[in-house]
TIRO-272682 format. One line per 10 residues: number of its first residue (from 1); their letters; for each residue x, y, z of C-alpha. Coordinates in steps of 0.05 Angstrom, whole numbers, padded with zeros to 5 digits. Layout:
N
NUM> A> X:Y:Z; ...
***
This chain:
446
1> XXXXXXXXXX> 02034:02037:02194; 02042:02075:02249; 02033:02095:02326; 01999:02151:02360; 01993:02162:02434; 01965:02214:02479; 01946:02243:02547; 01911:02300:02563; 01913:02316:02639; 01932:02382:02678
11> XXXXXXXXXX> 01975:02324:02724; 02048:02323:02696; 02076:02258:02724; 02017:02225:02683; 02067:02250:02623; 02109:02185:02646; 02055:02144:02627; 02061:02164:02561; 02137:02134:02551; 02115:02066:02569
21> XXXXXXXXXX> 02053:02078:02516; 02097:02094:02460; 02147:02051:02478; 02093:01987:02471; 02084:02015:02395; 02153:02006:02369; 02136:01948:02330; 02091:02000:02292; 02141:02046:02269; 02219:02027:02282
31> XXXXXXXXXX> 02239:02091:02231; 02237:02147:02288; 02204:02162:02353; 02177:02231:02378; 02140:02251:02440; 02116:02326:02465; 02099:02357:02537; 02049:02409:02519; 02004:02462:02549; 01957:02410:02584
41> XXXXXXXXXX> 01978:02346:02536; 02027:02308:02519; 02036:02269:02442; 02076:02207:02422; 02091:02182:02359; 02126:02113:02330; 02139:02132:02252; 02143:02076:02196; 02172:02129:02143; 02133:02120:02076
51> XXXXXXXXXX> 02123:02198:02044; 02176:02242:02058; 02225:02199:02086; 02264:02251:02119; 02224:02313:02140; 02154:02279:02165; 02180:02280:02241; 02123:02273:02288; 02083:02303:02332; 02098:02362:02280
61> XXXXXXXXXX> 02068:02430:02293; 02045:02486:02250; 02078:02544:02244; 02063:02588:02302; 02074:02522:02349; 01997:02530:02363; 01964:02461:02340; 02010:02398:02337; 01991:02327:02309; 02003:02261:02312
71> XXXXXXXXXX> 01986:02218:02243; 01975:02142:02223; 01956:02128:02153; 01949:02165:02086; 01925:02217:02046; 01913:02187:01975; 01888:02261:01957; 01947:02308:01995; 01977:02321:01932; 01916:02356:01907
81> XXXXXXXXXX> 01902:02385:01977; 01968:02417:01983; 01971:02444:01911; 01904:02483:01935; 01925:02511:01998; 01989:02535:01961; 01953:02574:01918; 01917:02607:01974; 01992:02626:02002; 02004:02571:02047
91> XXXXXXXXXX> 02077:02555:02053; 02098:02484:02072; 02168:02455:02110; 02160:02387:02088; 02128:02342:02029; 02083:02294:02075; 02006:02293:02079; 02007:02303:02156; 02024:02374:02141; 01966:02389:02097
101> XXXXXXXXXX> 01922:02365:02158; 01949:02416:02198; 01936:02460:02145; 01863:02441:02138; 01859:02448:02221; 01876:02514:02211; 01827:02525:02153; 01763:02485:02174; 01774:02478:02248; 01746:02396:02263
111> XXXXXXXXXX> 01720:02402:02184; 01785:02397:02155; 01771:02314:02156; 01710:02323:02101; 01771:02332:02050; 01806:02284:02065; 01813:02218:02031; 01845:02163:02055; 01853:02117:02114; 01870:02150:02172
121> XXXXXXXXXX> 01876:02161:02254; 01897:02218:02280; 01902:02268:02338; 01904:02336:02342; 01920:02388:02405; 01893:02457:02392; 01950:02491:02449; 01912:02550:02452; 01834:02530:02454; 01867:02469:02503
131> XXXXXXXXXX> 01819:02416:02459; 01837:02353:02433; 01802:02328:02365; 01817:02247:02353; 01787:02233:02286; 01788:02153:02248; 01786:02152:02172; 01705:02127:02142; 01714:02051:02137; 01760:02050:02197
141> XXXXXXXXXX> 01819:02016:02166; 01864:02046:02223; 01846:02038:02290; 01846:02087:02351; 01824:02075:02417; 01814:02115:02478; 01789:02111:02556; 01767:02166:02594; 01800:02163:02670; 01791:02204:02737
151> XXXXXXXXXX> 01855:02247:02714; 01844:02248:02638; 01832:02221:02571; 01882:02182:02539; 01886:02155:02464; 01922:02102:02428; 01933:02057:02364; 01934:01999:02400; 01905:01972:02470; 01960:01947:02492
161> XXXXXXXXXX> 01985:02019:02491; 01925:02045:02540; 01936:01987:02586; 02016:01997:02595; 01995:02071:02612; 01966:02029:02680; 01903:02091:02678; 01861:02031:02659; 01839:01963:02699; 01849:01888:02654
171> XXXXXXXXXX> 01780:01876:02669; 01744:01836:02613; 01686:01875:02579; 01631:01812:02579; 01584:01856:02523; 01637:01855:02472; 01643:01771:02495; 01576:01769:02480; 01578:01805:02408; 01639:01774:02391
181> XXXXXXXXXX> 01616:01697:02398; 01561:01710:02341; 01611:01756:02305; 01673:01733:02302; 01689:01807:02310; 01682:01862:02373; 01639:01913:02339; 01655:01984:02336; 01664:02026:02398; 01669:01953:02449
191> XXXXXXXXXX> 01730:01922:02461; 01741:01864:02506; 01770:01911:02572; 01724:01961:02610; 01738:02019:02604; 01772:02012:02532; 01722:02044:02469; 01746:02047:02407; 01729:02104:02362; 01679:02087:02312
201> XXXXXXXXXX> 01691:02089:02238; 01676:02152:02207; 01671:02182:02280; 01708:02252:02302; 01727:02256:02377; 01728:02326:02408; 01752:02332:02484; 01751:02399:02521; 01748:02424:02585; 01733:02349:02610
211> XXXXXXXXXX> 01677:02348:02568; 01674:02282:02511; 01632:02299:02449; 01633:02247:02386; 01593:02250:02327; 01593:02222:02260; 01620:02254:02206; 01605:02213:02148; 01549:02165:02125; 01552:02112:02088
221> XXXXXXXXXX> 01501:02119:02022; 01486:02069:01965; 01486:02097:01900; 01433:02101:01852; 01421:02044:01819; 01475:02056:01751; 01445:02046:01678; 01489:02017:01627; 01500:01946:01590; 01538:01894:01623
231> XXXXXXXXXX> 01600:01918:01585; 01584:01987:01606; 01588:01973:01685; 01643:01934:01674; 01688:01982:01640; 01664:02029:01691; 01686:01991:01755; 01748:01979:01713; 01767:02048:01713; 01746:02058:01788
241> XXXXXXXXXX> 01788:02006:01812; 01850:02027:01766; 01845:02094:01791; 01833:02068:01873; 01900:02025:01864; 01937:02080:01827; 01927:02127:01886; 01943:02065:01940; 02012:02058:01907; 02042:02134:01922
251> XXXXXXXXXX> 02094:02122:01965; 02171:02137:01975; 02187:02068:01981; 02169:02006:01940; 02098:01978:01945; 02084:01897:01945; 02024:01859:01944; 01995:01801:01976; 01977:01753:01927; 01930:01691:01946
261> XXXXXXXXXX> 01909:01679:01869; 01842:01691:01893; 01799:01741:01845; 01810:01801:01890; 01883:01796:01912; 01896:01776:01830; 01856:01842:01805; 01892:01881:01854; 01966:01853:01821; 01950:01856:01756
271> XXXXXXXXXX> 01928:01932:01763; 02000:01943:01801; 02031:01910:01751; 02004:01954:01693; 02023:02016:01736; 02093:02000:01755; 02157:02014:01713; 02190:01955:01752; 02166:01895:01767; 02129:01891:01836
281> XXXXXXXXXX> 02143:01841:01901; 02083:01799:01900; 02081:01749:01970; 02036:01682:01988; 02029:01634:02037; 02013:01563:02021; 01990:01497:02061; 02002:01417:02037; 01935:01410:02049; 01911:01409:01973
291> XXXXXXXXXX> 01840:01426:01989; 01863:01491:02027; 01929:01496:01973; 01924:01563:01928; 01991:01579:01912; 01989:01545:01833; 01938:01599:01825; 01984:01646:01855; 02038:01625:01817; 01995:01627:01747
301> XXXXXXXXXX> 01988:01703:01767; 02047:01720:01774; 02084:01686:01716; 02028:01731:01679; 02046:01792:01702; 02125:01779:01712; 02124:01791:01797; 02184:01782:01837; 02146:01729:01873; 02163:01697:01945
311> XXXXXXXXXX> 02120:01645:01980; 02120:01605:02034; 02088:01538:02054; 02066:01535:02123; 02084:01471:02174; 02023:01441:02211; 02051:01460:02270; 02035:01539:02284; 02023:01529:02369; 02083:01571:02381
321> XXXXXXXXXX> 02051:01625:02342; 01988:01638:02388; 02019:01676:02439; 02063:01735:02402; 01997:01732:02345; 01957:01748:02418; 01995:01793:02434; 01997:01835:02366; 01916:01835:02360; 01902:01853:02432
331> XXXXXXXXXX> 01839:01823:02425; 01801:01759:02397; 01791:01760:02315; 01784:01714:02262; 01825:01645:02267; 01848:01666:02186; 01887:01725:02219; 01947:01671:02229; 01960:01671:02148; 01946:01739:02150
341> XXXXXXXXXX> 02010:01747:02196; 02048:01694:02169; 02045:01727:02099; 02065:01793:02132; 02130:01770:02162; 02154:01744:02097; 02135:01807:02059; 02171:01856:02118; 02233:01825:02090; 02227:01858:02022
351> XXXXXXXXXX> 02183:01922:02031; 02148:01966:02072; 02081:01971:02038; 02034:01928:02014; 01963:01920:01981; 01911:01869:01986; 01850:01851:01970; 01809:01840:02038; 01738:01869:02033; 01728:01855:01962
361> XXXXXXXXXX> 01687:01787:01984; 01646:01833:02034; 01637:01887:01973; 01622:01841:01924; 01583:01795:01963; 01639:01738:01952; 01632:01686:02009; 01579:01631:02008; 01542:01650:02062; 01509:01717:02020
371> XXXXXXXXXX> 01494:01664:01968; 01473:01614:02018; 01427:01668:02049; 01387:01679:01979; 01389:01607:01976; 01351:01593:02041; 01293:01639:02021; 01278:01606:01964; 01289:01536:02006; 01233:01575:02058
381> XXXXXXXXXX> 01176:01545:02002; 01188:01477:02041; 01134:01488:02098; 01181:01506:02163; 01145:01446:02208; 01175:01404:02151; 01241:01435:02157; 01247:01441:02229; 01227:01357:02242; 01222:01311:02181
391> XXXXXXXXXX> 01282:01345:02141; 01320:01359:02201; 01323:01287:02229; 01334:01270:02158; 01394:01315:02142; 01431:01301:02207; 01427:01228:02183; 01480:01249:02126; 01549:01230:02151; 01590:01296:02163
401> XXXXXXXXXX> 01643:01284:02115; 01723:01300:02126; 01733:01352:02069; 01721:01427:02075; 01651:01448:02067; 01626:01384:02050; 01551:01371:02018; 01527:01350:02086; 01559:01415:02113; 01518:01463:02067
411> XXXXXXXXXX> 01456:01422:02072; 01456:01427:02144; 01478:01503:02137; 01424:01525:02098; 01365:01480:02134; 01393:01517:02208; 01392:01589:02177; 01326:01570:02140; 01299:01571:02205; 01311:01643:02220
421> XXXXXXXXXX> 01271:01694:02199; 01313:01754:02212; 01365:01774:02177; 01404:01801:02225; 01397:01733:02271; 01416:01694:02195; 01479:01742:02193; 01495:01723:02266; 01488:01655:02252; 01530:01645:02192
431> XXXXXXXXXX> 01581:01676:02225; 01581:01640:02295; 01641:01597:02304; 01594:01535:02340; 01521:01566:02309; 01512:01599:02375; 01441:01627:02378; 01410:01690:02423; 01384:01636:02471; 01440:01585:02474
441> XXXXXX> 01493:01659:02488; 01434:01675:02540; 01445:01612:02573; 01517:01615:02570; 01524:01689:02607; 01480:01662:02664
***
């Protein structure tokens, strides 16, 4: 990953600001630093080098010094992109996908992001037209964030970036408290300071003459419903997912994986593995705790596929983690984000780069609670008077049980959500760390 950073103000000691901004992102890129006083803006970069190790300087300009950027992510389709604007007589000083965006700026003007594919943040200054386009990739993988002030509009990976800048109060933002106790997550464009938005997946950000347009550049669309035998759709995913990882793994430096010997995190290693002329650094974190244990799995996997494995068994005792893990996420997020960062630092030892296999349960519909949600409509036959008194009093009877998810646990899970008839509040609910409800938050904010 990366950093970006920006300010665009007419006010030139604001450009100050923007040392302490990038200089709160060095643990984002420790490879090489860049920052630029423009015509009206000034860009700041913090590179972790993983195409073109040596040429992909940033901000980097074009060639007549007229646009400049400022890049976190990758182009999984740059090598295809570049081939094309090559053979329109486009000449290139370096081998990294930021250039071809600059390319495509020049081409498409704001457009140039429908052809690119990837996960992405980036900001662009147009010197001449004095505009500044912020664009964030479709799933919004990598974040950006920016706050509009009486002198400007400044941008940022991280939040912690906006608030060193001091053009923003630490004032808690008690909407995105309010989403985030049924969520477990601040939804897109809150974050939990005033002030602070982040820009929205598959959102474009175009700032000019102190004027703020966004709009959406990309919707999300199910497919058709696909024909085929079992075998069929299988072979076909297959083949989707080989190809996805195969573009993941282009980089100039080695590429791990994170390896929980889960389904996903497995599929994702064993596709690496078949791809890879070496044998790849696989990492995993493990607990004593048997019930919560997975590293034998892990292990099984990669025996199988001959990893240079590493794992690590986490102590009990992870107190003194909660403030620098606090101070990384900037804001509240799932309590499984400490394995998450524990399985990080070990695999920062060994490489730069690695895959996973998050979002596969939300793609696939893995966790319990999309089952559990089928489940409770067909449960809905019970009359709900019966579920609400008799079964209720009944099931809290059960004792709770010490093991995770217990029987007791799902029975009282699926009687609560039973008891909901939208889907959204069912959603909210399943995810609510103490089964807050609209009315109990209500109470709470008052």
């Amino acid at each position: 990953m990366c950093g970006i950073a920006g300010i665009v103000s007419e006010n030139p000691d604001l450009y100050r600001a923007l040392l302490r901004m990038v200089s709160s992102l060095v643990h984002r890129g420790p490879d090489d630093e860049g920052i630029e006083y423009l015509n009206g803006a000034a860009l700041g970069h913090r590179r972790l080098s993983i195409i073109d190790l040596g040429g992909g300087h940033q901000p980097m300009f074009n060639a007549s010094r007229s646009v400049a950027i400022v890049f976190n992510g990758e182009i999984y389709n740059f090598l295809a992109l570049r081939k094309q604007l090559e053979s329109e007589g486009r000449h290139f000083q370096t081998r990294s996908d930021t250039e071809v965006i600059l390319h495509l700026y020049e081409k498409y003007g704001e457009d140039c992001v429908m052809h690119l594919d990837g996960m992405f943040a980036f900001g662009i200054w147009d010197i001449v037209r004095k505009k500044l386009v912020l664009v964030r990739d479709h799933m919004g993988q990598k974040p950006l964030f920016f706050c509009e002030t009486p002198v400007g509009l400044a941008f940022a990976s991280e939040v912690k970036s906006l608030l060193a800048s001091n053009l923003v109060e630490r004032e808690i933002e008690l909407e995105a408290l309010y989403h985030y106790i049924s969520l477990r997550f601040i939804p897109d464009q809150y974050t939990l300071f005033k002030g602070i938005k982040k820009l929205p997946a598959a959102h474009r950000l175009v700032y000019e003459n102190g004027k703020l347009r966004i709009d959406r550049y990309w919707e999300f669309s199910c497919l058709d419903k696909i024909n085929g035998t079992e075998e069929e759709i299988t072979d076909q995913l297959d083949h989707m997912l080989f190809e996805t990882v195969k573009a993941h793994m282009v980089s100039d430096v080695p590429v791990g994986s994170f390896l929980s010997g889960g389904i996903d995190s497995s599929l994702i290693t064993a596709m690496m593995a078949m791809q890879s002329d070496k044998p790849i650094s696989t990492f995993s974190i493990g607990v004593k705790e048997e019930d919560f244990n997975e590293l034998p799995f892990a292990k099984l996997v990669a025996e199988q596929y001959k990893t240079e494995h590493h794992e690590q068994v986490v102590q009990a005792d992870l107190v003194h983690l909660v403030p620098k893990m606090i101070w990384h996420l900037d804001e509240p997020s799932d309590p499984f984000g400490v394995g998450v960062y524990l399985v990080s630092q070990l695999a920062s030892r060994y490489v730069k780069v690695v895959l996973s296999g998050d979002g596969g349960d939300e793609l696939f519909a893995g966790y319990d609670r999309f089952s559990g949600n089928r489940l409770a409509d067909l449960y809905c036959v019970i009359p709900k008077f019966l579920r609400k008194s008799l079964l209720k009093e009944l099931i809290d009877k059960f004792p709770e049980g010490f093991t995770y998810k217990s029987f007791s646990q799902k029975l009282r899970w699926l009687n609560e959500m039973s008891l909901l008839d939208d889907d959204g509040d069912r959603y909210a609910q399943s995810m609510s760390f103490l089964r807050y409800t609209e009315e109990s938050k209500s109470r709470l904010f008052t």
